[in-house]
N, C-alpha and C positions, 0 to 999 in steps of 0.2 A: 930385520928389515926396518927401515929408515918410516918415519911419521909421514904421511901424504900431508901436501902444502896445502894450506887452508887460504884459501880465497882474501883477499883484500875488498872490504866492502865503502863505498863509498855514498854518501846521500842521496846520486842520483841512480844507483843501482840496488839501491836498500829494500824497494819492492820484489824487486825478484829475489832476492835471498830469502825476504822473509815469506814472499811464497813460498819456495822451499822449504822451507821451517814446516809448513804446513802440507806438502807433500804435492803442491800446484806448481808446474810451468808457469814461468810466467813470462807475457812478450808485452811487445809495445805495440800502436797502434796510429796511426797519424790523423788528425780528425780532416785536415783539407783535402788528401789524395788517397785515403784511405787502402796507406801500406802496411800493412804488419811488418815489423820487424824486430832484428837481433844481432848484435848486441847490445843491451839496455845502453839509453843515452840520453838526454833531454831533449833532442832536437831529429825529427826526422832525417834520414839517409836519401831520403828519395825528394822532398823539396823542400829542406830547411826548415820549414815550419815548426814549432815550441807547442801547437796545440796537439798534443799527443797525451795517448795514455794506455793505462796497462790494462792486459786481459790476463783470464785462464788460460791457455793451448789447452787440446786436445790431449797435448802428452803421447802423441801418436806420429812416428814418421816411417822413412825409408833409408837404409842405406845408402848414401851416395858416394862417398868415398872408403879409403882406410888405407892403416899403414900397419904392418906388424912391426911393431920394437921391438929389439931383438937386445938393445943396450939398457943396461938398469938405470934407472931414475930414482930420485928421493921417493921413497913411499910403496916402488912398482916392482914388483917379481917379474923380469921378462920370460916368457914373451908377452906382449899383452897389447891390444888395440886400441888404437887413435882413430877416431874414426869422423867421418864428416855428416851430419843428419839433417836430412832435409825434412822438416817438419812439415804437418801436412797444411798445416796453413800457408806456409810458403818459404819464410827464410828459414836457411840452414845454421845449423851450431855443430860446432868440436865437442866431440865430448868422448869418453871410454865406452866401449863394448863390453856390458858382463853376462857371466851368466851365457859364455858361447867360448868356445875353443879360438882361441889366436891363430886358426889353420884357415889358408882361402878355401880347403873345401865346404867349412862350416861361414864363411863371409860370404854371402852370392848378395852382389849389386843389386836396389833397388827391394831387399827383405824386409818386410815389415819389423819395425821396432817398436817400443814403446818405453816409456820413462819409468826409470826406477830411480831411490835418491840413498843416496851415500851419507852418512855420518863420520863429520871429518873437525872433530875437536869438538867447538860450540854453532858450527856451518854444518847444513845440510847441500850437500851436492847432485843437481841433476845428472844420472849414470842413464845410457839405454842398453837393453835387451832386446833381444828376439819375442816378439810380439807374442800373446798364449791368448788374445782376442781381447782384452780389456784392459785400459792402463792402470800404472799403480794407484 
């Protein structure tokens, strides 16, 4: 099996990675409409605004979407999950399902998940799991 793709990090996205490094979600925050959100960027999504900044998450969401892949990818053994996570703060992220079978009987919509992180060259990558009460 083929190396999983290590991330492209760039200045304005350099806190969240290096949370990760440290095992912290990390989101943004908007200081004038006070939006959380994702993904990292220098300028709010919801009113433009530059006064923004980063927090912890919770590390804590729910299933909202997902796809089983069924076709191989650089790095991935199918079958294996795509999934959509609505964190509990509010905005949602893409991320992989571990740590649970690629079957819908083991995906039910809305399951609590929580964050676990991957090791992917000299990147640490945020993965979710099926929630066991406390994030990683």
């Amino acid at each position: 099996m083929s190396q999983r793709h290590e991330p492209v990090i760039y200045p304005e996205t350099r806190f969240y990675w290096d949370g990760a490094k440290l095992g912290k979600l990390m989101l943004q925050r908007c200081a004038p409409c006070d939006a959380p959100y994702f993904p990292p960027r220098p300028f709010c999504p919801n009113c433009g605004s530059r006064d923004v900044s980063a927090f912890q998450a919770t590390g804590r969401g729910t299933l909202h979407s997902y796809v089983i892949n069924q076709l191989p990818a650089p790095g991935y053994e199918p079958p294996f999950t795509v999934a959509v996570v609505a964190l509990e703060e509010g905005p949602r992220m893409m991320s992989n399902i571990v740590d649970c079978p690629p079957d819908p009987a083991a995906l039910q919509l809305d399951m609590p998940l929580e964050v676990t992180f991957e090791q992917r060259g000299e990147t640490t990558v945020p993965q979710f799991r099926p929630a066991t009460g406390s994030a990683a």
